[in-house]
C-alpha positions as CSV (number, residue, x, y, z in Angstrom):
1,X,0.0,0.0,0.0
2,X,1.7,3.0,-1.1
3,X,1.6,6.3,1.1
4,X,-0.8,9.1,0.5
5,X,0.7,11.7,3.6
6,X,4.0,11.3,4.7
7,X,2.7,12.5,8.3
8,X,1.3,8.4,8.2
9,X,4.7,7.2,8.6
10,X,5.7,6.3,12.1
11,X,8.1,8.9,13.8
12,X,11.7,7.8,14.0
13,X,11.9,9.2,18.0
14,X,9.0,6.3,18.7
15,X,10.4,3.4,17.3
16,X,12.4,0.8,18.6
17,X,16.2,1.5,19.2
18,X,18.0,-1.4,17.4
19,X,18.9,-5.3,17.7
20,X,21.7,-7.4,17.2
21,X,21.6,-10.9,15.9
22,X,24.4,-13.7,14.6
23,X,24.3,-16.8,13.7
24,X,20.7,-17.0,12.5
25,X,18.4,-17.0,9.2
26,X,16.4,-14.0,8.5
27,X,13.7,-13.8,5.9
28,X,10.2,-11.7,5.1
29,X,7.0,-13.0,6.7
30,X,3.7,-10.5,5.9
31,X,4.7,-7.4,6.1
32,X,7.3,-8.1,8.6
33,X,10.8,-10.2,9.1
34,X,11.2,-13.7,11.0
35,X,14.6,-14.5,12.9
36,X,14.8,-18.3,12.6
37,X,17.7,-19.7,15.3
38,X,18.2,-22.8,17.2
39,X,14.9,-21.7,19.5
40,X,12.9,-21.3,16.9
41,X,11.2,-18.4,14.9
42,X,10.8,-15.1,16.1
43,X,8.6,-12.2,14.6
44,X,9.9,-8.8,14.6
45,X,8.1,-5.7,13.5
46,X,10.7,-4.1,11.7
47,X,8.3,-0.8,11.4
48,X,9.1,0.4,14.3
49,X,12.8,-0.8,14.5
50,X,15.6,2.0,13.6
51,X,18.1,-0.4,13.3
52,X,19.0,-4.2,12.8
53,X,22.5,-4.9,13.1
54,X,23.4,-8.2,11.5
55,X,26.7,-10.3,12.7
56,X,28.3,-13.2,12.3
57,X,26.8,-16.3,10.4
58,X,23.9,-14.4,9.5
59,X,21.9,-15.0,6.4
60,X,19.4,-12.7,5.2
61,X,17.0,-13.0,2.2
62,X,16.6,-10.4,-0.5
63,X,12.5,-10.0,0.0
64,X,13.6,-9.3,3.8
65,X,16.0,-6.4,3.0
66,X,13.3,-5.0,0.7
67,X,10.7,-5.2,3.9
68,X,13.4,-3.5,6.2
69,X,14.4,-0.7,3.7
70,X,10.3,0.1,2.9
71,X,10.1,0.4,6.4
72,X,13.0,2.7,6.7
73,X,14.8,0.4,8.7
74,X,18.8,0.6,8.4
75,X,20.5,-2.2,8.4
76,X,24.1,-2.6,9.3
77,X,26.4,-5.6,8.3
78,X,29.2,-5.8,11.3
79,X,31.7,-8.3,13.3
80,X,31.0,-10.2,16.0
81,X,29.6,-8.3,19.4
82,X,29.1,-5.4,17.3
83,X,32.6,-3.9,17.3
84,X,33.8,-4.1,13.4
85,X,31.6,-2.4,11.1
86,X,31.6,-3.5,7.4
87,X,28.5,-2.3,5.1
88,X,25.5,-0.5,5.8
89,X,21.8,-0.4,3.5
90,X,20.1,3.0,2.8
91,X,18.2,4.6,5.5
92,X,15.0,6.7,4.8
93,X,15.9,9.8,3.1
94,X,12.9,11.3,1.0
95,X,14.6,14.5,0.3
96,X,18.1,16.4,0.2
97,X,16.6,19.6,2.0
98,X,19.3,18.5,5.5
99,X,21.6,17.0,3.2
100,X,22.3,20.1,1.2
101,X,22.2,22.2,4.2
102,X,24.8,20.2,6.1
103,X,26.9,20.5,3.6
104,X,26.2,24.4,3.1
105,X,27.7,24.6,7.0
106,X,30.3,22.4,6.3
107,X,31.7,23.9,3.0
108,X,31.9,27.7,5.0
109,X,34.7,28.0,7.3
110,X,32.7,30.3,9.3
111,X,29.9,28.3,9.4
112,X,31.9,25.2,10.1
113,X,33.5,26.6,13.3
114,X,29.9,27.6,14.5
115,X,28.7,24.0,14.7
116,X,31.9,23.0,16.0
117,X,31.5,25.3,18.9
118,X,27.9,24.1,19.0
119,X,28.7,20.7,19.5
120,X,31.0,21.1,22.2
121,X,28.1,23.8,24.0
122,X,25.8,20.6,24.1
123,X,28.1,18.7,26.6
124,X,28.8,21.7,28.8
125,X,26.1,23.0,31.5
126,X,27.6,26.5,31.4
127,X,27.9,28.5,28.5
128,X,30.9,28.8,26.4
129,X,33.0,32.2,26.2
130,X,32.4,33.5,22.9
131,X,36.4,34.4,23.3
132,X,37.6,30.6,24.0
133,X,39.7,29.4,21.0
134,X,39.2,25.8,19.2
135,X,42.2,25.0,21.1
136,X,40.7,25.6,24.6
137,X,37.7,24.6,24.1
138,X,39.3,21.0,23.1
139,X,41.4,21.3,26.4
140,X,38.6,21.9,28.7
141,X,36.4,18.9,26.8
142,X,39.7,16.4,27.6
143,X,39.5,17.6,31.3
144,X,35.7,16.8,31.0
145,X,35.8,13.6,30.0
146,X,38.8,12.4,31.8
147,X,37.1,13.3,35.1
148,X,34.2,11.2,34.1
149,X,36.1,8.5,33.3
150,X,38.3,9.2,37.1
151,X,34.2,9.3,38.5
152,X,33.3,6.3,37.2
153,X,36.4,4.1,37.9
154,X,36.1,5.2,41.6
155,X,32.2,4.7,41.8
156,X,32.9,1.0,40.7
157,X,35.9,-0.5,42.1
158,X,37.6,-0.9,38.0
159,X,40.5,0.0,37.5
160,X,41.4,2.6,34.7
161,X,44.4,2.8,32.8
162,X,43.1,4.7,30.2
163,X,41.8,4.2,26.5
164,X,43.6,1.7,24.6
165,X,42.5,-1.2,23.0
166,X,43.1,-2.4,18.9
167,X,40.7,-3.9,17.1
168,X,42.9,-6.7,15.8
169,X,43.6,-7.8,19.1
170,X,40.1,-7.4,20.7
171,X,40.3,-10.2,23.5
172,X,43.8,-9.0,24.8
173,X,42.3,-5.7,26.0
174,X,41.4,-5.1,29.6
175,X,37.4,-5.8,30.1
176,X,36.4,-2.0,30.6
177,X,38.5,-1.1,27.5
178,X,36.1,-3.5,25.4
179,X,33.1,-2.9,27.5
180,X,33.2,0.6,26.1
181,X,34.1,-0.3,22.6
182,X,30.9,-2.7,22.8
183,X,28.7,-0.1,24.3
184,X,29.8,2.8,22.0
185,X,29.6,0.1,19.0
186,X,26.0,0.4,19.8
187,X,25.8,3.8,20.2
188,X,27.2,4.6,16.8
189,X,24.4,2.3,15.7
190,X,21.7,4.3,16.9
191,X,23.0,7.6,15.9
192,X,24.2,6.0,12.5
193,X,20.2,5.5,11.8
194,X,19.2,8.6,13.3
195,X,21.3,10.3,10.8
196,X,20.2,8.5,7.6
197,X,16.5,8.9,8.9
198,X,16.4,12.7,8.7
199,X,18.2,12.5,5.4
200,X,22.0,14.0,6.5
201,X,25.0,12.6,5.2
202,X,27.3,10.5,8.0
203,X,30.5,11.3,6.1
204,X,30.4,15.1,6.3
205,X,31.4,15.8,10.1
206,X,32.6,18.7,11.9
207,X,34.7,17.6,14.6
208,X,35.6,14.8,12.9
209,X,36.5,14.2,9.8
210,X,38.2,11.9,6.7
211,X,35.6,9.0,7.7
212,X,32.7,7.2,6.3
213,X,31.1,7.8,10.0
214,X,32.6,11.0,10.4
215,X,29.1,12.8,11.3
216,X,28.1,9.7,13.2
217,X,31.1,10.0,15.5
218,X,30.5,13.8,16.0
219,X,26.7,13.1,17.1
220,X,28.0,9.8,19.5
221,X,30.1,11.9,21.4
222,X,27.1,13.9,22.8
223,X,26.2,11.5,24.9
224,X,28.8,8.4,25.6
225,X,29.5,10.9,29.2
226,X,26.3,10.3,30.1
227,X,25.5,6.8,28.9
228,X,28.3,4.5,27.6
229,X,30.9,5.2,30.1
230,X,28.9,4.9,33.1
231,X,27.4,1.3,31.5
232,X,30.8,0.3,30.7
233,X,32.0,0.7,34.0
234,X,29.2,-1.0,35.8
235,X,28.9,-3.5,33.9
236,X,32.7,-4.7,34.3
237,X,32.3,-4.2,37.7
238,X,29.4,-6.9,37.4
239,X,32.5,-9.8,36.4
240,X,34.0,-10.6,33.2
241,X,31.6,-13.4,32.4
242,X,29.5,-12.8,29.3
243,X,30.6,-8.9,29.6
244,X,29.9,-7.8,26.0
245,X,26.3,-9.4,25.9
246,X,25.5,-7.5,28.9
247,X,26.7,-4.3,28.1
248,X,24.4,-4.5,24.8
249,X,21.1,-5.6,26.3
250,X,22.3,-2.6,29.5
251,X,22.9,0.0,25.9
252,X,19.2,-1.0,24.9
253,X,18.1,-1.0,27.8
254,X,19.4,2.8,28.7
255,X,18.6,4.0,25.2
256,X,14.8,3.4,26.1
257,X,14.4,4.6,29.4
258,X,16.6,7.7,28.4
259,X,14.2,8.2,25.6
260,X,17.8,8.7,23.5
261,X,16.3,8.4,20.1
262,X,14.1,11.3,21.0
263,X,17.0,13.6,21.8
264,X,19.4,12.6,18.6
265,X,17.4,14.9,15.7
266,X,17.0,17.5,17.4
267,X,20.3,18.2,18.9
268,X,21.3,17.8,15.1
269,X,19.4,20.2,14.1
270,X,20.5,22.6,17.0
271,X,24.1,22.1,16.2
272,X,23.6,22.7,12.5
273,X,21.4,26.0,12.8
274,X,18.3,23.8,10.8
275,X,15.8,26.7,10.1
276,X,12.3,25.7,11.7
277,X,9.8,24.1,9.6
278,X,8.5,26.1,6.6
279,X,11.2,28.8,7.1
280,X,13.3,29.6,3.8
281,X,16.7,28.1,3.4
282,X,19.3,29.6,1.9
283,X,19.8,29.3,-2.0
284,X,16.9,26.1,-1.5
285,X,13.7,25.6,-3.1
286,X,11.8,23.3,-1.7
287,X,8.6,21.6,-3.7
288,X,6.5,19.4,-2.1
289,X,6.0,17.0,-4.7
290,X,8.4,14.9,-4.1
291,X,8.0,13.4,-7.7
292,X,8.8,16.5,-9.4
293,X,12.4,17.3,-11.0
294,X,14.9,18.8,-8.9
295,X,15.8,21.6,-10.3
296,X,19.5,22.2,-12.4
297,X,22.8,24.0,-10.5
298,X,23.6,26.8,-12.5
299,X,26.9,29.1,-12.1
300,X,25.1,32.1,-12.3
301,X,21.6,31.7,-11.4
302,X,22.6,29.2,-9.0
303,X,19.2,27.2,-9.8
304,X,17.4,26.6,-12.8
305,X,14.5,24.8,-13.8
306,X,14.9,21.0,-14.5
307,X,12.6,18.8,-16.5
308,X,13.1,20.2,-19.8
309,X,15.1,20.5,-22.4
310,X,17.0,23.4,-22.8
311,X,18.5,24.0,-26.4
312,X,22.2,24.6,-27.4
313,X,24.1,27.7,-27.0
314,X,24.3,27.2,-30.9
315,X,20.6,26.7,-31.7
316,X,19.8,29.3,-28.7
317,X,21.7,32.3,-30.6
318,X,19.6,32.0,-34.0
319,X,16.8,31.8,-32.2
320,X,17.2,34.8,-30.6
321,X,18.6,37.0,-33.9
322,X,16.1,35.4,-36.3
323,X,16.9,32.3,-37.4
324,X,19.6,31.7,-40.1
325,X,19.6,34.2,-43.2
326,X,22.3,32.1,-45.2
């Protein structure tokens, strides 16, 4: 049934947050998808899930994906526990309005620096002195989180040596080093499909830069102070035994009763200056058929129409003086 309003579709902030599977069979049943594992076959409503993150010794059919992408779910291909991440599908983006305007900030160096700053004014309660330099603002940010991490390792008894672990060599780093790396894993998830779901591009990001995830990384670090570290820490301090599982179903866990996916679009859209709904944007018209031609980039006129033909220079000169009197 195709979609008459877009205002039907279910709102990203109320769906689901994400799962991981391995080792399983996935295909379509209805209008839905069916996990089949050792236990048996399990339903799940993939309209209302933002993300489905697919490990090891998964297999997947192609009438699923189609189910999971036409219900703007994203799905992720990644290692085992979530830590690698290898290939991702296309989220839900109907339109290029954020995409182009994201990029507008990003392409300005003026601009740029402004959601910089913004970025690092969401993680402080105080307001930032206009004065402050990149440079200090970075330095105050390291003092910032090292003090979270120095709260946490006293709260719980672990012991913190600080961040090191390598991905190649995942089982010979100290538990809390990979509890975080698990719990961030799935926090780059959630923010990975928030992203795609508003229609900006993960690539483009502002602290970060020269990745695929770029953007994604930017957004994570908003809240791993407040949620990832904390888990991390509690949950090593819980034993060793069957950490990593833990410390996802403790990340889905938080995401809902923090109402996280509520919070993610909007603080994008406060770091990137997003005009309100219906206000102009700069150099952007917007129509709201959707099936209509974008229109055509033009050195001069910036835009022009699209979805006709527009004649040669050649053909547009004799036109214009007459026609051809040879």
């Amino acid at each position: 049934m195709r979609i008459k309003d877009l205002h039907e579709l279910p709102k990203f902030r109320d769906g689901w947050s994400y799962l991981y599977v391995e080792h399983c069979k996935i295909d379509q049943e209805a209008k839905a998808v069916a996990i089949h594992d050792a236990d048996g076959k399990i339903p799940v409503p993939c309209a209302n899930l933002a993300l489905l993150m697919l490990g090891p010794g998964v297999s997947i059919s192609h009438a699923a994906v189609t189910t999971l992408a036409d219900n703007g779910c994203l799905v992720a291909w990644c290692g085992e526990e979530g830590v690698r991440f290898y290939a991702m599908g296309l989220g839900e983006t109907r339109g290029a309005l954020n995409l182009l305007h994201q990029a507008r900030m990003w392409g300005n160096k003026k601009r740029h620096l402004q959601v910089v700053r913004n970025l690092y004014q969401l993680r402080f309660a105080q307001e930032l002195d206009p004065a402050l330099s990149l440079r200090q603002i970075r330095g105050m940010e390291g003092n910032r989180v090292r003090e979270i991490y120095a709260t946490a390792a006293n709260e719980t008894g672990v012991k913190w040596d600080g961040r090191n672990y390598k991905r190649d060599d995942w089982k010979n780093a100290d538990p809390v080093n990979r509890a975080l790396s698990t719990a961030n894993s799935c926090l780059y998830g959630i923010c990975h499909a928030a992203i795609v779901s508003a229609g900006f591009p993960p690539a483009l990001g502002f602290v970060h830069t020269g990745k695929m995830l770029s953007f994604v990384y930017d957004v994570a670090d908003l809240y791993k102070t407040e949620i990832t570290i904390p888990l991390a820490f509690r949950a090593v301090a819980e034993g060793d035994v069957g950490m990593e599982k833990r410390v996802r179903k403790a990340c889905r866990d938080l995401f809902a009763s923090t109402r996280l996916l509520e919070r993610i679009i909007p603080d994008i859209q406060t770091t990137l200056e997003v005009p309100a709904k219906g206000a102009p944007r700069e150099g952007e018209k917007f129509d709201e058929d959707g099936s209509a031609p974008g229109s055509l980039w033009d050195p001069e006129d910036l835009e022009v129409e699209g979805g006709k033909l527009y004649p040669d220079e050649q053909e547009k000169t004799e036109v214009e003086n007459g026609g051809d009197d040879s």
